[in-house]
C-alpha positions in Angstrom: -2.5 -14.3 16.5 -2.5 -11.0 15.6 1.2 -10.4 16.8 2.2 -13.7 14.5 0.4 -11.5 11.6 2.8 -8.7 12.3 5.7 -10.3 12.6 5.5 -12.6 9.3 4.5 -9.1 7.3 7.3 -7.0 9.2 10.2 -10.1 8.9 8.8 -11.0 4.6 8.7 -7.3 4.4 12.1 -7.0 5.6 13.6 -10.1 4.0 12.7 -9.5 0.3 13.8 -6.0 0.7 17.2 -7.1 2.2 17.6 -9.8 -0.3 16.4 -8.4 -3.5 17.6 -4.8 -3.2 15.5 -2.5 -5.4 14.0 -5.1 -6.8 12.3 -6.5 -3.8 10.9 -2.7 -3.3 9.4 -2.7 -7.0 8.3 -6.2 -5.7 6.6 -5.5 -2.8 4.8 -2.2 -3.6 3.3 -4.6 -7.0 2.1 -6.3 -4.3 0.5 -3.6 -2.2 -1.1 -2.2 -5.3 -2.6 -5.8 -6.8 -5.1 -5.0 -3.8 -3.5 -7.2 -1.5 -3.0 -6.0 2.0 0.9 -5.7 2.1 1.0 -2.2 3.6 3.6 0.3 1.7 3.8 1.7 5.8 5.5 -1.0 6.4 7.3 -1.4 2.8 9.0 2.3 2.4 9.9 2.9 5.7 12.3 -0.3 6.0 13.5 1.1 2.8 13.9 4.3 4.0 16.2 3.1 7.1 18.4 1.3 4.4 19.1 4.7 3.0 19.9 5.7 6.4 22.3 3.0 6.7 23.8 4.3 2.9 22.6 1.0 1.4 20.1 2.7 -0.4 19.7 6.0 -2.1 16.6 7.7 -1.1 15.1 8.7 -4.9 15.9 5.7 -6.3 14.3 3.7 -3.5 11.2 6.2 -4.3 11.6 5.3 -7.7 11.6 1.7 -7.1 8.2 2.1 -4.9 6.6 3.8 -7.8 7.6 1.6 -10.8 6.0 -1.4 -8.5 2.6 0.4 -8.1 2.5 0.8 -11.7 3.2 -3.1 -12.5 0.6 -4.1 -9.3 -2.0 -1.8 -10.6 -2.0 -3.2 -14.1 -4.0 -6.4 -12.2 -6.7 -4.7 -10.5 -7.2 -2.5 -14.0 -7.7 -5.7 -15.8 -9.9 -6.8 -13.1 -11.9 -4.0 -13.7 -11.9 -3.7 -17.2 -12.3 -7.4 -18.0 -14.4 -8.0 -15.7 -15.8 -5.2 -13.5 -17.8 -5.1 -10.3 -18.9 -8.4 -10.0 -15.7 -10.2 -10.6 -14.0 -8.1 -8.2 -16.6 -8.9 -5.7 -16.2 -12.6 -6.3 -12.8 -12.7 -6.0 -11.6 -10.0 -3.8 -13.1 -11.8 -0.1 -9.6 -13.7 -0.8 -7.3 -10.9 -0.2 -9.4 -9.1 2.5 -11.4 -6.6 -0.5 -14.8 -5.6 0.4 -17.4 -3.8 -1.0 -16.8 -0.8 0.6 -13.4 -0.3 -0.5 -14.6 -0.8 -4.0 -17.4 1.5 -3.3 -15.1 4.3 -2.0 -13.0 4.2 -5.1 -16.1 4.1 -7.3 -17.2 7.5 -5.9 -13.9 8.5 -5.7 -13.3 7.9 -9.5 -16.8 9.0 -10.8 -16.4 12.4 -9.1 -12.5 13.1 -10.0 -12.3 11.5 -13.4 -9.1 10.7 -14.9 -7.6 13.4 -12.6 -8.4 10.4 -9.5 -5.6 8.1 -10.1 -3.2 11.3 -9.9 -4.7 12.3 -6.5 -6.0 8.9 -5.1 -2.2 7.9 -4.8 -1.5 10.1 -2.8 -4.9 8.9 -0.2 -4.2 5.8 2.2 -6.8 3.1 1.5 -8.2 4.8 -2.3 -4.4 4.8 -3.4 -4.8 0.7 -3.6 -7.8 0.3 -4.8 -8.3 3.2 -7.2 -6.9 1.2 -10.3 -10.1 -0.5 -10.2 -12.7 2.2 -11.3 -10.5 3.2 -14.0 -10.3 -0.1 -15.6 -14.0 -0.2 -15.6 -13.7 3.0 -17.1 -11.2 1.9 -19.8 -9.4 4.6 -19.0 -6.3 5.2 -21.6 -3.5 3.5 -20.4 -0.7 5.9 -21.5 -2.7 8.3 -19.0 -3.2 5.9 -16.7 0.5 4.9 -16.0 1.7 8.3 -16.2 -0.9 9.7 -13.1 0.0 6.4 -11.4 3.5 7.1 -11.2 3.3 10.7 -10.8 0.8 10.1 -7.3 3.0 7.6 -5.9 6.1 9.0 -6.4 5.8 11.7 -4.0 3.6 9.2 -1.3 6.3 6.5 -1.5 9.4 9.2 -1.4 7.8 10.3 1.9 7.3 7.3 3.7 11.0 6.4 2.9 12.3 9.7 4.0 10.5 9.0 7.4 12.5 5.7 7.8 15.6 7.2 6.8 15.1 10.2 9.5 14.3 7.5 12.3 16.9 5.4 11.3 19.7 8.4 11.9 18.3 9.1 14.7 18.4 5.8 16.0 22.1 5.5 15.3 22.7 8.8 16.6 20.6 9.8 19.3 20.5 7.4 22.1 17.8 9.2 24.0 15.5 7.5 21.6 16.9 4.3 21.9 16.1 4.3 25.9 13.0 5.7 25.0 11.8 3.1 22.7 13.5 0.3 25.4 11.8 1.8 28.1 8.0 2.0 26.0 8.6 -1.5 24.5 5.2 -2.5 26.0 3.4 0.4 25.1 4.8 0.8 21.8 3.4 -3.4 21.0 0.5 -2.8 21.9 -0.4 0.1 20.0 1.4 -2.0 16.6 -0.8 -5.0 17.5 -4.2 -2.5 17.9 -3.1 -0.8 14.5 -2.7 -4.6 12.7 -6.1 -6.1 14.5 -8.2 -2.8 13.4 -6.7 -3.2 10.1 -7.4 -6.6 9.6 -11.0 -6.1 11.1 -11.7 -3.5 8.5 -10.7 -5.3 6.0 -12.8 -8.4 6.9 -16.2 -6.5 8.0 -15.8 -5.0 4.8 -15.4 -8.4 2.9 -18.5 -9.6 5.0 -20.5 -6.6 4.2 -23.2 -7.6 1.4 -23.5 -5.0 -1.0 -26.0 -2.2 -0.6 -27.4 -2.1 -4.5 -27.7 -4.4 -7.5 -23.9 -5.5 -9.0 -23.0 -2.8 -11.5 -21.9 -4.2 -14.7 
């Protein structure tokens, strides 16, 4: 099951990226950041091995990742500031978001302020969810685009330069090629544990009942 799971996200993530060019990267990376659990791991380092292979260039693939977290976190910021906690609890079960992810960028916002969008991007786990808090907040939205691009800029420019590095070294190194070959096994099973504990975080924390009262 869990290796089906992989392979649908890794050949969709691969697909609309090949199809849709930068496009499909501001595509997918809206996605990631509408709270739905499209990983940008997965996202900007396929876009970082099309650099490699001079299909891509590596800012502008950066670019691309950060323009589609700005588009996917205008969603969860209307969620929030439309209608806050309790909505997002009632809806969120349906793309894997529990209370304790909400929770975590709650605290997260309340003790960074404004300043949290600008340094949640840059967090794994806060970075897609911390859109939410500051649409409870009504925070302004001129800010609020401006940190949002600025934190994932740098986040999504170094997952893509990790792809592009692996995939030159694939091409040019063919040590790593046997090594990869010869670890096949190892190197599934540790991408299917990664996936499974993912997906069981993500549904214990769906399944978790909330600790207080809804907040308004």
């Amino acid at each position: 099951m869990i290796e089906k799971i992989l392979a649908v996200l890794a050949g969709f993530t691969i697909w609309v990226i090949s199809t849709g060019g930068y496009l499909g990267i501001v595509l997918l990376m809206a996605i990631e950041s509408a709270c739905v659990p499209l990983p940008s791991e997965i996202i900007m380092p396929f876009a970082g091995y099309l650099v490699s292979t001079g299909r891509f260039d590596l800012y502008l693939a950066a670019t691309a990742g950060a323009i589609g977290c700005n588009l996917g976190s205008i969603v969860a910021y209307e969620i929030g500031k439309r209608g806050g906690r309790p909505l997002a609890l009632k809806w969120g079960k349906y793309v894997l978001v529990g209370p304790g992810e909400i929770d975590a960028a709650d605290r997260f916002f309340e003790r960074w302020g404004s300043i949290a969008v600008l340094i949640g991007r840059l967090l794994p786990v806060i970075r897609s969810f911390i859109a939410f808090p500051a649409g409870v907040a009504r925070m302004r939205l001129v800010p609020f685009h401006i940190y949002t691009f600025l934190g994932s800029w740098p986040w999504c420019f170094g997952l893509a330069w990790i792809g592009m590095k692996l995939g030159k070294a694939w091409d040019s190194d063919p040590r790593l090629k046997a090594a990869f070959h010869s670890a096949d096994v190892v190197i599934a099973v540790v991408l299917v544990a990664a996936v499974a504990f993912y997906l069981w975080h993500r549904l214990r924390g769906v399944r978790k009942s909330p600790g207080a009262p809804p907040r308004p």
